[in-house]
C-alpha positions in Angstrom: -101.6 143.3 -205.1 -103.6 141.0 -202.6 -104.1 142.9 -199.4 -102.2 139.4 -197.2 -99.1 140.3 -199.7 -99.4 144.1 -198.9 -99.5 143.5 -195.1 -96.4 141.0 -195.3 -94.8 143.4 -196.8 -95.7 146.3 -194.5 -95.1 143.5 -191.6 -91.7 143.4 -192.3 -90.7 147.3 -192.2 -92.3 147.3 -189.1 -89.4 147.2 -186.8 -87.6 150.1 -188.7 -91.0 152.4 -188.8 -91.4 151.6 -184.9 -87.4 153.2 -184.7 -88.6 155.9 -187.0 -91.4 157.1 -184.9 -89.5 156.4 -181.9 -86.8 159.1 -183.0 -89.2 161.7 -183.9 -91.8 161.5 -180.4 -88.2 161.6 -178.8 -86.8 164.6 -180.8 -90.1 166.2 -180.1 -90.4 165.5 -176.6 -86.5 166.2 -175.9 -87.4 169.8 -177.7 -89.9 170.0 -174.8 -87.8 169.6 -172.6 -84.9 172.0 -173.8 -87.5 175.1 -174.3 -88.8 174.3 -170.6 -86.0 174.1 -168.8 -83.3 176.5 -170.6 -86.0 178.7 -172.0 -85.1 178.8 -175.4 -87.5 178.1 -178.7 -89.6 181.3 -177.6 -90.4 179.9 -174.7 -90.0 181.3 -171.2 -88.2 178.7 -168.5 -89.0 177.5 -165.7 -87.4 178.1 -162.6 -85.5 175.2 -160.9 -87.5 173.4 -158.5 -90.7 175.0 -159.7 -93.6 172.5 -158.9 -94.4 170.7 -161.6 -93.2 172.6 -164.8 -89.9 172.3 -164.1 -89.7 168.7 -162.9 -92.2 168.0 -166.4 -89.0 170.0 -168.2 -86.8 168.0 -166.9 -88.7 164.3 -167.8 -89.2 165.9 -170.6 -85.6 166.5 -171.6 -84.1 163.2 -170.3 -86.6 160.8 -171.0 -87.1 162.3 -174.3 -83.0 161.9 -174.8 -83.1 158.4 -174.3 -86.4 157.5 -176.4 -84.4 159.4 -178.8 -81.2 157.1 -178.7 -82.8 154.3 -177.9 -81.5 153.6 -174.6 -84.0 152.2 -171.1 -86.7 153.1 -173.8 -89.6 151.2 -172.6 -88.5 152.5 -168.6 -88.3 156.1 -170.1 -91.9 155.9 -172.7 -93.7 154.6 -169.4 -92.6 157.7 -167.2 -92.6 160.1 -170.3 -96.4 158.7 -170.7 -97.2 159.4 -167.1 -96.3 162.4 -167.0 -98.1 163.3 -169.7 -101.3 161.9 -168.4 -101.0 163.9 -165.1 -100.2 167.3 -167.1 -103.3 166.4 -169.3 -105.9 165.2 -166.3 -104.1 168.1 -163.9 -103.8 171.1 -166.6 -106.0 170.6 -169.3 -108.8 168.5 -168.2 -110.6 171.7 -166.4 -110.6 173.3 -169.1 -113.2 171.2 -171.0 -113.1 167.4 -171.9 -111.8 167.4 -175.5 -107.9 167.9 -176.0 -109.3 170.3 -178.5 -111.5 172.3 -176.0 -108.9 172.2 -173.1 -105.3 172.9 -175.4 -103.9 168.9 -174.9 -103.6 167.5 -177.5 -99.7 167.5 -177.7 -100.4 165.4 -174.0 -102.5 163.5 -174.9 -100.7 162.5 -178.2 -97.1 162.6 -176.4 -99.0 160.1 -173.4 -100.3 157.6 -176.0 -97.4 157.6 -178.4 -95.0 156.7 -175.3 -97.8 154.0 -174.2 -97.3 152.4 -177.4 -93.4 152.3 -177.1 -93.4 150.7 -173.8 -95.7 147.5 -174.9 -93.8 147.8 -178.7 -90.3 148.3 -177.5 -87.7 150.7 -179.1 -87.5 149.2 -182.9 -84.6 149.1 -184.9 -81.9 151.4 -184.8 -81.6 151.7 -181.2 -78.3 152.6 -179.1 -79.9 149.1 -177.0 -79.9 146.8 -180.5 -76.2 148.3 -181.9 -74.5 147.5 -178.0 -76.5 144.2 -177.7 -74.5 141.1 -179.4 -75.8 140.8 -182.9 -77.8 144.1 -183.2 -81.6 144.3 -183.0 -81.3 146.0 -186.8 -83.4 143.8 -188.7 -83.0 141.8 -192.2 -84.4 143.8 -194.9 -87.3 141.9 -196.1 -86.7 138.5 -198.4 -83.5 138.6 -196.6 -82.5 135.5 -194.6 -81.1 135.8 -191.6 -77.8 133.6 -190.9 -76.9 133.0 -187.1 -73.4 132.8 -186.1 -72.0 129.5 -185.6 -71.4 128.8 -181.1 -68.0 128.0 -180.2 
């Protein structure tokens, strides 16, 4: 196989691996959230109002929700992203340069992963694409796409 037929082909799952990966940094991140804020997943919570754990919980927990369903994503990837590059620059950075020397690499990896989503947009099978008129799901690939006729 020719590598321009290979990338055509991988060119058009592209909107349903986008979704994919979009579900999973949000069911990671949401998880985040939950084990800050209720203290559960052998982790210890945070007290309400705690400067910034809790607040980062709860970003965490509601961003991370709606990256999840697909809802506001690229609002909720650019302020899950943020947050993520202050807890790496505020609470890992002193402890060496590397994300492997200072213990952030889930930060750093949350904060790029969310950059991508804002710039890429949700994919397919968002709660956004199944309310819109028409759906965002893509055509499977070799699939033409037949627009409704306007009244």
């Amino acid at each position: 196989m020719s590598t321009a037929r290979l990338s055509d082909r991988l060119a058009g799952h592209q909107p349903l691996v986008l979704g994919l990966f979009r579900i999973v940094l949000g069911l990671l991140f949401t998880s985040e959230g939950v084990a800050t804020v209720f203290g559960v997943l052998d982790r210890k919570a945070a007290p309400a109002g705690d400067w910034p754990f809790w607040y980062a919980g709860v970003i965490e927990l509601v961003c991370g929700a709606l990256v999840l369903l697909g809802a506001a994503t690229r609002s909720a990837a650019f302020l899950s992203s943020g947050a993520m590059a202050f807890a790496y620059f505020t609470e890992h950075q002193k402890d060496g340069l590397f994300p492997l020397q200072n213990g952030g690499l889930a930060p750093a990896l949350f904060c790029w992963g969310f950059l991508l989503l804002v710039f890429s947009g949700p994919g397919a099978l968002s709660l956004t694409g199944l309310l819109r008129p028409g759906g965002t799901t893509p055509a499977p690939p070799g699939d033409t796409v037949v627009e409704p006729a306007s009244r």
